[in-house]
N, C-alpha and C positions, 0 to 999 in steps of 0.2 A: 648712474642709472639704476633703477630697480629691479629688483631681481626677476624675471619676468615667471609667468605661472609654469611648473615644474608638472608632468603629464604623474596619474596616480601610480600606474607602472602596472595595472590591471591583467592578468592571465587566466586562461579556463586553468583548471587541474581537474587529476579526480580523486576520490574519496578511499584512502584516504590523501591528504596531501600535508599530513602533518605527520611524524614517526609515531610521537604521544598521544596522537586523539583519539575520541572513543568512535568520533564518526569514520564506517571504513574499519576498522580493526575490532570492537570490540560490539558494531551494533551495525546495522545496516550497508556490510559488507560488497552485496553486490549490485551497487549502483553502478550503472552502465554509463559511459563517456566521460565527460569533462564537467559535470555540475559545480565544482567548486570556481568562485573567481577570485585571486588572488590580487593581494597589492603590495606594495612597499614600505616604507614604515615612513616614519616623519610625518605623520596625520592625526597628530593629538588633539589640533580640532575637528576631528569627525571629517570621516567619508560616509556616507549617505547615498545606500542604493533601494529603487522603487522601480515596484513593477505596478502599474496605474492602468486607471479605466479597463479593468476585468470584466470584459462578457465571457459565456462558455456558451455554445450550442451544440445540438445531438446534430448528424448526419442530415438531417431536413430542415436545418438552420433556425430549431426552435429554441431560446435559451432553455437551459437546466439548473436544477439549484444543487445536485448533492457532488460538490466537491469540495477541498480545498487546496490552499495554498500554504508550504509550509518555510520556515526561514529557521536558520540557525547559524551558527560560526563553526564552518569546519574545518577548524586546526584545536584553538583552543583559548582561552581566555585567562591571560595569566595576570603577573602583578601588575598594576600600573594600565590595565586596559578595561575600559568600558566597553560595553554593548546594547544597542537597546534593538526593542521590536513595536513596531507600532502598526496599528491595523482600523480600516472600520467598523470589525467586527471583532467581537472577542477571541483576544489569544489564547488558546487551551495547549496545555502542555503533551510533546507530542513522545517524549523518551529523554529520559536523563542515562547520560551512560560513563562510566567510569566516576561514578559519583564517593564525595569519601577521601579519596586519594590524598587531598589536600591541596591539590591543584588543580589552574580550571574551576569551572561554574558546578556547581550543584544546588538541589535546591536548597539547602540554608543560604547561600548568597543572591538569590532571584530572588526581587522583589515585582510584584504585576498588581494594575490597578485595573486587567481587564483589557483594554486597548492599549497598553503599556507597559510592554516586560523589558527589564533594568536588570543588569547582572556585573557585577565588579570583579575581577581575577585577585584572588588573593594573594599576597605578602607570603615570601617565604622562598627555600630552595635553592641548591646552589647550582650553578653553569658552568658553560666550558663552552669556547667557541668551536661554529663548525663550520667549514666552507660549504653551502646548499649548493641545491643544482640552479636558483635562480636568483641567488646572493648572499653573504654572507650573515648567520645568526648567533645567538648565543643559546646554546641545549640545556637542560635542564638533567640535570645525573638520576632522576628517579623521571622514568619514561614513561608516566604513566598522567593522562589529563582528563578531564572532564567536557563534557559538550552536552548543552540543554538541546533541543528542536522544537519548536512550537508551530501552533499551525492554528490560519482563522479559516471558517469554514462562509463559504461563498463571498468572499470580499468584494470590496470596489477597491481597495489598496492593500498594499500590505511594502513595506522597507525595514530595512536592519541599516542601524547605522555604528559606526565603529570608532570607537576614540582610543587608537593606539599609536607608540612613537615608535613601532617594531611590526615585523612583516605581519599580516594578518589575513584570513579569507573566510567570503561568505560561500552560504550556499540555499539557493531555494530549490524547492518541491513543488510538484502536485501532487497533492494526494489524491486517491477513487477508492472505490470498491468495485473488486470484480467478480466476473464468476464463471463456471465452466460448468459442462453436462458430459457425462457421461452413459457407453450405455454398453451393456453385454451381452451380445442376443445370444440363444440357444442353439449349440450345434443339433437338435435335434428339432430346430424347425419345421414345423408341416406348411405346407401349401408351394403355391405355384412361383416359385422363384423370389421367397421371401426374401423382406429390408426391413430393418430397425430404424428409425431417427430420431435421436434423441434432441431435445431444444431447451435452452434456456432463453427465458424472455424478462424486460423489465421496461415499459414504458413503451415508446416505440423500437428500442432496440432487440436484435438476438440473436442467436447464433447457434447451427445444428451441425447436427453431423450424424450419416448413413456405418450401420454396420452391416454386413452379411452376416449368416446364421456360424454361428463360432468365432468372429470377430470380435473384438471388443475397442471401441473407436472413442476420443475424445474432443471437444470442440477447443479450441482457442480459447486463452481465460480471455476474458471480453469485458472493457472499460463501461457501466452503468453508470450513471449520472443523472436519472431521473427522482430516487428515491423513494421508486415502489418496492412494492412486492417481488420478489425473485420466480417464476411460473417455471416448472418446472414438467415436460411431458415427452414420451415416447410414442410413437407415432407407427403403424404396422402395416404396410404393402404387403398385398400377396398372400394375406392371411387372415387370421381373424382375431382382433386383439383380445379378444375376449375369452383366446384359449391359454392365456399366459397370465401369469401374478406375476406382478415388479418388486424388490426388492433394493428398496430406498435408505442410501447411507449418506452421510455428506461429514464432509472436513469446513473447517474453520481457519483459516491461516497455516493448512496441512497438517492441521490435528481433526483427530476425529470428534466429532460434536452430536449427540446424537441426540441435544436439544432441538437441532432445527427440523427434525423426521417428528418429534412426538406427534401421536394422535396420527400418523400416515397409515394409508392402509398400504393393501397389497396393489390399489388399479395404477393406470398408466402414465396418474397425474398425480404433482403433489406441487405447495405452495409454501416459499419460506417468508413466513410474514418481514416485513420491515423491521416491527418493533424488536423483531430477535437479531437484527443483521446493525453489528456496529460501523459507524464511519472509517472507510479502512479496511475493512474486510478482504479476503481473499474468501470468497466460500465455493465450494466442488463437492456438487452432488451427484450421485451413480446409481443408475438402472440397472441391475443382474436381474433378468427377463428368463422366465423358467416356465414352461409348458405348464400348465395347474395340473394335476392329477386325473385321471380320470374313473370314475366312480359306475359299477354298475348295481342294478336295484333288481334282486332274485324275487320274483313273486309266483308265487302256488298255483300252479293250473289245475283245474279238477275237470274229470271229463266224465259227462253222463254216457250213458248207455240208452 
């Protein structure tokens, strides 16, 4: 009788789920849950996994276009194993990490034709067997590998498919851009039971958040998917906004950027264009809210008799 079909032996893990990768240890550490899915080896003809027919919609069930999908192999891609990516949309390279090494994918072994990225593990390196926690491998004595990520932005498909005869796992992504508000009001708030609110907006989405006077209060980074403008404003109860300058700073992926403020004044509002905010982004801008000064104007009286 024939040998009947043997199941792929598929597992979540998480990142990292190989000792040597670069995913997880040496680049995008804290990925949260089980993203990786693992398998068993003897699949030198290819296992092939698809995530198909991608809609995305905002909260009122409108689609949106600024996101993507990202795929990569998170262990590593040694001698003897193939990997590809294939998308309907162009794959753009998303982090090469432990690249160099001599093992594992870097970009001298990627080859892409745009909807088709190919990458072969190279020849080389000695082992030594190890008993795993979910079957037995052979390690590599220099623990150090390589791992590409690439990512198409708004797909209808996107799959990684794997030609290896040893254990292997993928991993996908979403990618977004987020962003947050901050704001600091001023312990020396005037008026009648003053509130700050700071907001960020982008499309139909946004998200605020209330300080009191010497508070200083932050919103939730918040998932955009529209692909506008970032609006940025604080908002003044109980008072009169117009007795305060704002002082506007903002980060970039938690570095300071103090490209996206150019040209900002001191008022309540300010706007970070699109074309300054990359795919990706984490951006976090902050309101320090300060009474303006107050100025008075000595003028001559002269009195007859």
């Amino acid at each position: 009788m024939p040998t009947p079909p043997q199941p792929i032996g598929k597992s979540p893990n998480g990142a990292n789920s190989y000792y040597a990768a670069g995913l997880g240890n040496t680049g995008f550490e804290s990925i949260a849950g089980q993203p990786a899915l693992l398998f068993h080896g003897q699949q030198g003809s290819g296992v092939s996994m698809r995530i198909d027919s991608i809609t995305v919609t905002d909260p009122t069930g409108a689609p949106v276009p600024d996101y993507a999908f990202v795929t990569g192999d998170s262990e590593s891609t040694e001698a003897g194993e193939t990997v590809m990516f294939r998308s309907d949309k162009t794959l753009t390279k998303l982090a090469s990490l432990q690249g160099g090494t001599g093992r594992g994918c870097d970009d001298t072994r990627t080859q892409t034709t745009g909807l088709l990225v190919t990458y072969t593990g190279p020849a080389g390196g000695t082992l030594h067997p190890v008993n795993g926690p979910f079957w037995p491998f052979m390690q590599y004595d220099v623990q150090k590998s390589g791992n590409i990520l690439y990512y198409s932005y708004a797909p209808g498909y996107i799959d990684q498919e794997i030609r290896a005869d040893t254990p292997n796992g993928a991993i996908f992504g979403f990618l977004v851009t987020k962003a947050s508000a901050t704001v600091k009001a001023p312990s020396d708030a005037r008026g009648d039971d003053p509130k700050f609110t700071a907001s960020v907006s982008s499309g139909s989405n946004s998200a605020s958040v209330d300080a009191a006077p010497g508070e200083t209060q932050s919103t939730d980074s918040r998932v955009f998917l529209s692909g506008s403008d970032l609006k940025y404003r604080v908002d003044v109860a109980g008072s009169s906004p117009a007795w305060y300058k704002y002082n506007w700073t903002c980060t970039r992926n938690d570095r300071a950027d103090p490209t996206l403020t150019d040209g900002v004044g001191d008022g309540n509002e300010m706007t970070v264009p699109k074309t300054k905010i990359s795919f990706g982004d984490r951006i976090s801008c902050s309101a320090d809210v300060q009474l303006r000064p107050v100025t008075f104007e000595m003028k001559d009286r002269y009195w007859r008799q």
